[in-house]
N, C-alpha and C positions, 0 to 999 in steps of 0.2 A: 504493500500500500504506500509507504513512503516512498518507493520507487516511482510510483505512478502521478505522487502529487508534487515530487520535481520534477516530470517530464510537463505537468499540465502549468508548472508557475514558469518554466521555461519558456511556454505559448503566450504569454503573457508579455504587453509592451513593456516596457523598463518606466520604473517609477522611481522617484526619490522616496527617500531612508520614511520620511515625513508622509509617504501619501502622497504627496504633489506628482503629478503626472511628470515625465519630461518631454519638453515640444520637438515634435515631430518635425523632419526633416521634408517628409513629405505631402507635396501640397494639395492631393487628395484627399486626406485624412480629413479635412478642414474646410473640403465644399463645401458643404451644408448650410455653415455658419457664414460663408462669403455669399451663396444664395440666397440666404434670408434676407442679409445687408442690402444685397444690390438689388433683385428682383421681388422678395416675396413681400419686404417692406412699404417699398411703391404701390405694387399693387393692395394691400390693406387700406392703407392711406384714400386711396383713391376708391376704392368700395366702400368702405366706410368710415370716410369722409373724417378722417384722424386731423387734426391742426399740424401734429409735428410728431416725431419719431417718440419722442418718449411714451405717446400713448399707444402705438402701436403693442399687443401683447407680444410675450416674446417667452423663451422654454427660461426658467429659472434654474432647477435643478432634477433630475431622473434619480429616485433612491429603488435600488434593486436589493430586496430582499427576500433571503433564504431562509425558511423553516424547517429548523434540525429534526422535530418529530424524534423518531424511532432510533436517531445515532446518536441522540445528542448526552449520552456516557458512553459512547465509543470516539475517544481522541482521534485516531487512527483515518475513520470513514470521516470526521469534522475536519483534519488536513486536508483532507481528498478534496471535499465540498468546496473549503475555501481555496483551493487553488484553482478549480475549474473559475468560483465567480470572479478570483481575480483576475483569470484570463479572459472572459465573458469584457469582464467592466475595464478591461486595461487598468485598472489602479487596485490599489493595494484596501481591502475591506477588512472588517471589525468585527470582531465576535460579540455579540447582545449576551448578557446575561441576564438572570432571573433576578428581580430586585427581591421577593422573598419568595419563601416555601410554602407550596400549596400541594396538602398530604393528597387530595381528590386526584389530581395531577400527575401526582410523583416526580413534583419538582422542587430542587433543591434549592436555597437560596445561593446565587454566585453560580447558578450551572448555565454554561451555556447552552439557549433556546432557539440563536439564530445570528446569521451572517447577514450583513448589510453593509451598502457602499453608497455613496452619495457622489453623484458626479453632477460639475457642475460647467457654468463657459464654456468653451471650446471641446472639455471633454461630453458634455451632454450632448453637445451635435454632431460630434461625432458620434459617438455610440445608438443616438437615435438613427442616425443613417445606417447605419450596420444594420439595426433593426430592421427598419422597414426595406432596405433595397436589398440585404443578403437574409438575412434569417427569417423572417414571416414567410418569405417566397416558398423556405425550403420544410414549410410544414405539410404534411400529407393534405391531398384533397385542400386545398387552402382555397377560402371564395371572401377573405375579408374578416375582420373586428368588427365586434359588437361596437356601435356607435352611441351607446345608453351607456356607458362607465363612468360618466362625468359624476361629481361630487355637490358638483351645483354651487361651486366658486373658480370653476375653470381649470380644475385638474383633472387627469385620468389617468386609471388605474387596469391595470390590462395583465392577466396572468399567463407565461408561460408554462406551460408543462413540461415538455422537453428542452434538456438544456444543450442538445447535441444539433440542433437546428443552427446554433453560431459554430462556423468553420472553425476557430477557435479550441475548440473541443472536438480529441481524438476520440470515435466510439471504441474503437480496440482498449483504450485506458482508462475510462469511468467504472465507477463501483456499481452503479444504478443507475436508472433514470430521473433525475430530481425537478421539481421544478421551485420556480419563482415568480414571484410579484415585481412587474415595474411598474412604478407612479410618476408619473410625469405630471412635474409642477410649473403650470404658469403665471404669468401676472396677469391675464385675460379676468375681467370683472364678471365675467358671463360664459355659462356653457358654450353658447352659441356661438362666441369670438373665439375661444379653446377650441371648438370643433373646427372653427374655419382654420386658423395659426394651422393646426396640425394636418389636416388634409393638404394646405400647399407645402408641407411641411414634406410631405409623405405620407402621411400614414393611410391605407388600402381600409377605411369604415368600409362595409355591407350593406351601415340603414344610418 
């Protein structure tokens, strides 16, 4: 197992000591975020009828988070876990602990519950593109996201199941099939701006 979750932190872009991403030489990485600038901006603006750029909505930050369940007392399968998301997220994520013990549960206080990463700037647009233009595509039968996950203050929340859908992740190397929750945070005042931001954005809604 510790074999496998150096091969998966290997797949992993290079990050500082801290978290901090380190910036990419390559200036693919970083369309998304120069599209928005130059194209999807203007056109917001000019649909609905923005004054100036600050009010235009815009992605704040994507927190992807794993629920340990069933491993979460096996160290072992919890390396594993966390190397695939920090291959997933390009940046280095955080083990959630239990703030206390709940016997119903059989959770201890201080055990770890879940792995989560919060990416934010340049790394959220990136990673959302990876989303919608490589991994959604490469899900079985794929015809589109539910377009009802909004929260009703302009964020959405969309679960993956498999985590072998980003290229990222060898299937030969995974312990299991895991999935996860992304939330995608905007400053959109309204579903309805949230839903627009993210369709020019990308994202393949169904309804």
């Amino acid at each position: 197992m510790a074999e496998k979750a150096t091969k998966a932190k290997e797949k992993a872009p290079a990050a500082a000591k801290n978290g901090a991403p380190v910036k990419s030489t390559n200036p693919e990485r970083y369309r998304l975020r120069n599209r928005y600038k130059t194209e999807i901006v203007p056109q917001l603006m000019k649909e609905r009828g923005y004054k100036n750029v600050n009010q235009v909505p815009k992605l704040v930050k994507i927190v992807l988070n794993m629920r340990l369940g069933d491993i979460k007392d096996n160290s072992k399968s919890i390396q594993l876990a966390q190397a695939e998301l920090d291959a997933i997220a390009g940046q280095r994520s955080v083990l959630v602990k239990a703030k206390k013990s709940v016997s119903n549960f059989k959770l201890r206080e201080g055990q770890s519950i879940a792995i989560k990463v919060t990416l934010r700037g340049e790394m959220a647009y990136e990673f959302f593109d990876r989303l919608v233009s490589i991994a959604l595509p490469r899900v079985r039968d794929f015809r589109g996201i539910s377009g009802k996950s909004f929260d009703g203050r302009g964020n959405y929340a969309l679960g993956i199941k498999d985590q072998t859908i980003f290229p990222e992740i060898s299937y030969e190397l995974i312990e299991k099939i895991r999935g996860f929750d992304v939330d995608v945070v905007t400053t959109a005042e309204t579903d309805e701006e949230a839903k627009l931001l993210l369709t020019k954005l990308g994202m393949p809604f169904k309804n």
